[in-house]
MMTF fields as JSON, N, C-alpha, C and O atoms, coordinates in Angstrom:
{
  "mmtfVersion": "1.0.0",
  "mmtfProducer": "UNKNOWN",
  "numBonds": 295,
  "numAtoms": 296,
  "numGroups": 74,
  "numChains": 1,
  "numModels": 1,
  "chainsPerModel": [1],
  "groupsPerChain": [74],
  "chainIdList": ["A"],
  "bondAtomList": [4, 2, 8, 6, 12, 10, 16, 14, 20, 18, 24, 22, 28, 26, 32, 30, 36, 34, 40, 38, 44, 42, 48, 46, 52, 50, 56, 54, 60, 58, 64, 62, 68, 66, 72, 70, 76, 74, 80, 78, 84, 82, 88, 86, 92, 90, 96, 94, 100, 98, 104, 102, 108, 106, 112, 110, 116, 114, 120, 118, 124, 122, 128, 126, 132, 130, 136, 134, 140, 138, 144, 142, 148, 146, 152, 150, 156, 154, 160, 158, 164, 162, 168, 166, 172, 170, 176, 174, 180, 178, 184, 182, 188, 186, 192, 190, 196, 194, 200, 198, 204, 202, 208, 206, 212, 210, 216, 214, 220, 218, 224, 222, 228, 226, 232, 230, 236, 234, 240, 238, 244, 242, 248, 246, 252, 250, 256, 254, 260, 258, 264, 262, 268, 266, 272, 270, 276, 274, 280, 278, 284, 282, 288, 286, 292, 290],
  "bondOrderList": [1, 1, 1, 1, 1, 1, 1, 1, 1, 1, 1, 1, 1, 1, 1, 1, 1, 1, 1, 1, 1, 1, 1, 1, 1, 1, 1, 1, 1, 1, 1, 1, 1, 1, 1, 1, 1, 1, 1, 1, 1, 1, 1, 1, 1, 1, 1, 1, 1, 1, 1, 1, 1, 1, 1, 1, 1, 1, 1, 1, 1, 1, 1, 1, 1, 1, 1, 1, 1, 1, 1, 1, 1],
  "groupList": [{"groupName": "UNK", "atomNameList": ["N", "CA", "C", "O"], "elementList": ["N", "C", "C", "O"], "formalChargeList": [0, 0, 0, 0], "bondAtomList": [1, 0, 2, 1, 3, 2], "bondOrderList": [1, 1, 2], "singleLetterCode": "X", "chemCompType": "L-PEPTIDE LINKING"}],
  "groupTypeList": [0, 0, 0, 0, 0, 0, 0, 0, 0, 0, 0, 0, 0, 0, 0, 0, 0, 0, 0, 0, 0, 0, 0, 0, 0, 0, 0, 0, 0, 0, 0, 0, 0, 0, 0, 0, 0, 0, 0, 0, 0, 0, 0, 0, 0, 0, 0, 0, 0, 0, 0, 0, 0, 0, 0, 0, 0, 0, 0, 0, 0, 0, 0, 0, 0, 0, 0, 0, 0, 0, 0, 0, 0, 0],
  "groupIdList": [1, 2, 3, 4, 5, 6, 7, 8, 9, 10, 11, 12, 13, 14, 15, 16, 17, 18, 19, 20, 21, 22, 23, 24, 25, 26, 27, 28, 29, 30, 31, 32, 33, 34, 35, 36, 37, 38, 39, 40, 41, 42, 43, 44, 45, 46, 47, 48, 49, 50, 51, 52, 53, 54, 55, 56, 57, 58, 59, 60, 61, 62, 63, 64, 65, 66, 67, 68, 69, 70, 71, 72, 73, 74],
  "secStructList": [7, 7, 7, 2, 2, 2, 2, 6, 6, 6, 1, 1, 2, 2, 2, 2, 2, 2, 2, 6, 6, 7, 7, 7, 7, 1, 4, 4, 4, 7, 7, 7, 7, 3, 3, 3, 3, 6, 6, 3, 3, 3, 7, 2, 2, 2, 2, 2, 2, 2, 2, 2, 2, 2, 2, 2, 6, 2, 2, 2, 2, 2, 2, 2, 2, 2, 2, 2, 2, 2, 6, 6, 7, 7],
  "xCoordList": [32.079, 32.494, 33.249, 33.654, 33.472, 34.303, 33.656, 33.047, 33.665, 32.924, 33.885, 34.871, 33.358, 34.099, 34.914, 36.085, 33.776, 34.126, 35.06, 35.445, 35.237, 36.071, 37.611, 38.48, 37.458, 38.741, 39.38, 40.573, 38.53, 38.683, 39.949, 41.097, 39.03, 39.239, 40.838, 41.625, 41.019, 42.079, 42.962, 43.81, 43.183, 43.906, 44.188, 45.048, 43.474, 44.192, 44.723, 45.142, 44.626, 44.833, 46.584, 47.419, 46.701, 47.919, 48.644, 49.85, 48.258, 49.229, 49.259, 50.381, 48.649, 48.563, 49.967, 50.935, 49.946, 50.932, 52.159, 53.199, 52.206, 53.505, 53.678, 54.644, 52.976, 53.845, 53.888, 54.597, 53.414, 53.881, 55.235, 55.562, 55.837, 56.293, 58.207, 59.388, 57.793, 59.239, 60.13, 59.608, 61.249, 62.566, 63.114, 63.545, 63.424, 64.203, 65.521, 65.478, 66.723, 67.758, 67.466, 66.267, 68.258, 67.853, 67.989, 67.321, 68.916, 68.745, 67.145, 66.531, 66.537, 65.178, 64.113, 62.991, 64.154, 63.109, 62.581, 61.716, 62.917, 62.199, 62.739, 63.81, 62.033, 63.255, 63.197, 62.013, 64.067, 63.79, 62.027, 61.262, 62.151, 60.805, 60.92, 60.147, 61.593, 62.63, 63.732, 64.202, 63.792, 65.323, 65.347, 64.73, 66.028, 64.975, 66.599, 66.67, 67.903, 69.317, 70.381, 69.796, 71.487, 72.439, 72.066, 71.829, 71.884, 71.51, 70.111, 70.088, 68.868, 67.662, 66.979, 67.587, 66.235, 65.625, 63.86, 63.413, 63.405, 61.592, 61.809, 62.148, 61.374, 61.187, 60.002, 59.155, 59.768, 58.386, 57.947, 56.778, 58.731, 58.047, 57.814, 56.964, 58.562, 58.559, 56.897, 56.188, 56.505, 55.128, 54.244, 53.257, 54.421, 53.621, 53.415, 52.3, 54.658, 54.276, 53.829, 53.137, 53.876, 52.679, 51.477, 50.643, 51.112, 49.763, 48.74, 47.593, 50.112, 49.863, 49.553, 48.702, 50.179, 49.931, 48.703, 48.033, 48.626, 47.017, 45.926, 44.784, 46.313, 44.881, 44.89, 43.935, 45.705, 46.14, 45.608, 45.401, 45.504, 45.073, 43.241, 42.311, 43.21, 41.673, 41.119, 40.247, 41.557, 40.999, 41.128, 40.502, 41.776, 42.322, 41.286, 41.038, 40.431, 39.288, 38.59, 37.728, 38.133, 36.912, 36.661, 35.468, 37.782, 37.071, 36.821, 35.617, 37.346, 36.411, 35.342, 34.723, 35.07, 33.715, 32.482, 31.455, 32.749, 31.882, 32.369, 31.382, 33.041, 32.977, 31.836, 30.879, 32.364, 31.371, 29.731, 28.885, 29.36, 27.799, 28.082, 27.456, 28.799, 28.092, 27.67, 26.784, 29.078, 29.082, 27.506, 27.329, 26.529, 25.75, 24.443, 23.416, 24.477, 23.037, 22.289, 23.163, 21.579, 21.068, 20.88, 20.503],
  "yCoordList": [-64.979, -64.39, -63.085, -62.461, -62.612, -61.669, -60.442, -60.371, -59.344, -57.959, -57.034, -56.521, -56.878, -55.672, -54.664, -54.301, -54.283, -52.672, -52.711, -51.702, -53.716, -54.579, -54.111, -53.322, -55.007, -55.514, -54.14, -53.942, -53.44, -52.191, -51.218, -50.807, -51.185, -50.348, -51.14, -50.334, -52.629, -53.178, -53.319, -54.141, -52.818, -52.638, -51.367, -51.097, -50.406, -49.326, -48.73, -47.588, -49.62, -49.025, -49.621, -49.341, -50.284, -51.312, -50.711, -50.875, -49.94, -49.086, -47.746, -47.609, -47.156, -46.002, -46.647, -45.898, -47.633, -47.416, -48.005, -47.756, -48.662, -48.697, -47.399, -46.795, -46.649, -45.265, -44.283, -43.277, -44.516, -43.456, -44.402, -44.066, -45.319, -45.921, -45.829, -45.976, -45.644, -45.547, -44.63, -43.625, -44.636, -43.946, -43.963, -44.984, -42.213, -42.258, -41.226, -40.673, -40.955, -40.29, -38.861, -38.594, -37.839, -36.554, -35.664, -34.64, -36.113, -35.018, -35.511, -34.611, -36.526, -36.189, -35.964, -36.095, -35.706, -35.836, -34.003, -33.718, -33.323, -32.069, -30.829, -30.863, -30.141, -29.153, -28.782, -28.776, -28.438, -28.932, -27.846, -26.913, -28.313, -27.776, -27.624, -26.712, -28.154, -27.899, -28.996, -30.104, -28.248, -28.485, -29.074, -28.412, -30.264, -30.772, -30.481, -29.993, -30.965, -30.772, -31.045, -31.103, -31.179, -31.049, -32.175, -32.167, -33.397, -34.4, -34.904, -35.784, -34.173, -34.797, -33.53, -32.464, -33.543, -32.877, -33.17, -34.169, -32.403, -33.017, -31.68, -30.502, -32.778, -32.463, -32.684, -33.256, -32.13, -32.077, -33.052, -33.181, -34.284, -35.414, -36.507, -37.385, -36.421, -36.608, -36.168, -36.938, -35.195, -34.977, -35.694, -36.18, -35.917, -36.543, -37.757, -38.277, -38.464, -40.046, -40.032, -41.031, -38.848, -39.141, -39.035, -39.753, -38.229, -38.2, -39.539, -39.893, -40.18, -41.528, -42.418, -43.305, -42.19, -43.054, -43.54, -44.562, -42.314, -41.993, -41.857, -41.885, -41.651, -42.228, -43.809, -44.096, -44.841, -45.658, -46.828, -48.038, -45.863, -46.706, -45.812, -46.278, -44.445, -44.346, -45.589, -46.341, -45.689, -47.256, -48.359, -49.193, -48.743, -49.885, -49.712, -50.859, -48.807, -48.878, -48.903, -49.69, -48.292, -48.337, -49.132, -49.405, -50.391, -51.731, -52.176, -52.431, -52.527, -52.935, -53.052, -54.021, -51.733, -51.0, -51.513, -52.032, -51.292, -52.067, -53.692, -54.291, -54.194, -55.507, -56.254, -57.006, -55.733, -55.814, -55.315, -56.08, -54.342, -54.016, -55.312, -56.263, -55.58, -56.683, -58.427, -59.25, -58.295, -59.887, -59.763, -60.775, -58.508, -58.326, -58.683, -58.963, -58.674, -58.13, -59.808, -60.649, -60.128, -61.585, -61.948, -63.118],
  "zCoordList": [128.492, 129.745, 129.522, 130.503, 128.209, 127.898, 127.627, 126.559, 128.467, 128.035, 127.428, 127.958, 126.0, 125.476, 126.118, 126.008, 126.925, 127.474, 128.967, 129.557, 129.272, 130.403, 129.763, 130.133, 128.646, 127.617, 126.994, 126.765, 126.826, 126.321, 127.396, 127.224, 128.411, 129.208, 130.406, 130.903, 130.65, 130.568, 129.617, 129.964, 128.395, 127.633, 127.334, 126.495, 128.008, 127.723, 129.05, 129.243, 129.802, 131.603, 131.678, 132.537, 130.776, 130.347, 129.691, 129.875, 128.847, 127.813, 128.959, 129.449, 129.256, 129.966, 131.33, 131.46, 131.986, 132.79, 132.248, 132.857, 131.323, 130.753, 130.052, 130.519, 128.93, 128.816, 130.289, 130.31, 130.979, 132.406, 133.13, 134.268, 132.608, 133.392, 132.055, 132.372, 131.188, 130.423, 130.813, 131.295, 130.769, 131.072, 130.315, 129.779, 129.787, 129.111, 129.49, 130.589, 128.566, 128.8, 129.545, 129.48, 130.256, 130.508, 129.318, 129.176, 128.434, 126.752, 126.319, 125.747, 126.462, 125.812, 126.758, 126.27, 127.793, 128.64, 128.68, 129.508, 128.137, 127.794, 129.016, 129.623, 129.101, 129.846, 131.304, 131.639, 132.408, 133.471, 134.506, 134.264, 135.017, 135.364, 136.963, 137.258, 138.213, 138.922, 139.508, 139.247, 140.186, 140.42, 142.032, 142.867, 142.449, 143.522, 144.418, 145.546, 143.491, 144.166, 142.89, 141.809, 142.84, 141.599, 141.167, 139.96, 141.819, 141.06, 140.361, 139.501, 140.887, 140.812, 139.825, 139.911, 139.254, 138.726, 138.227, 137.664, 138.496, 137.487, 135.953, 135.845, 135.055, 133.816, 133.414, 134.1, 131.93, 131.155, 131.066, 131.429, 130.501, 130.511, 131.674, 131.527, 132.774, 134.347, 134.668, 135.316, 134.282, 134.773, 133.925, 134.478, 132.352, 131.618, 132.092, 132.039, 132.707, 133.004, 133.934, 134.131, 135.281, 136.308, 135.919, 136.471, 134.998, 134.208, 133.707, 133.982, 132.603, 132.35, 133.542, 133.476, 134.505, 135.651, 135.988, 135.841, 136.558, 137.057, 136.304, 136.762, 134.706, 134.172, 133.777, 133.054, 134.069, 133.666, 134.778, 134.695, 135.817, 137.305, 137.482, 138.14, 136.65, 136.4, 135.541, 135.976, 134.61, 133.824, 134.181, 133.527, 135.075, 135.472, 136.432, 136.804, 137.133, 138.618, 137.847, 138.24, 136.228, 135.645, 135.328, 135.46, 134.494, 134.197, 135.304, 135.264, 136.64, 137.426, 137.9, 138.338, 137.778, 138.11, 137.149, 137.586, 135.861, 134.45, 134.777, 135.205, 134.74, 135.242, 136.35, 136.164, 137.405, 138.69, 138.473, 138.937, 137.94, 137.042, 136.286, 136.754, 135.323, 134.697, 135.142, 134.911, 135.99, 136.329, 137.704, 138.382, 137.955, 138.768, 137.966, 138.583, 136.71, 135.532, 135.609, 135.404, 135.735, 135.186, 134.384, 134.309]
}
């Protein structure tokens, strides 16, 4: 019942939103990029993890997608 390319692609849709999803300190998060009010800021790596996000939830629709073709094949 197990398709490679399913497994594949759920395991990396898994890693992809946990690294878009880590927090770290504002000394490492890279340099500011703007400035939203004294307290808030978006940084370099602030955009990287929306990146991760969204390819993370692209793989996470693609194994579905190869899933659903397969569980269709006879």
């Amino acid at each position: 019942m197990l398709h490679w390319r399913v497994m594949l692609l759920a395991a990396l849709a898994v890693l992809l939103l946990v690294g878009g999803v880590v927090i770290l300190p504002d000394s490492y998060e890279g340099r500011v990029l703007y400035v939203l009010d004294e307290q808030h800021t978006i940084r370099a790596l602030d955009v990287l993890g929306v990146a991760l996000l969204v390819a993370g939830c692209g793989a996470a629709w693609g194994a579905g997608i190869v899933w659903q073709r397969w569980m269709r094949e006879p």
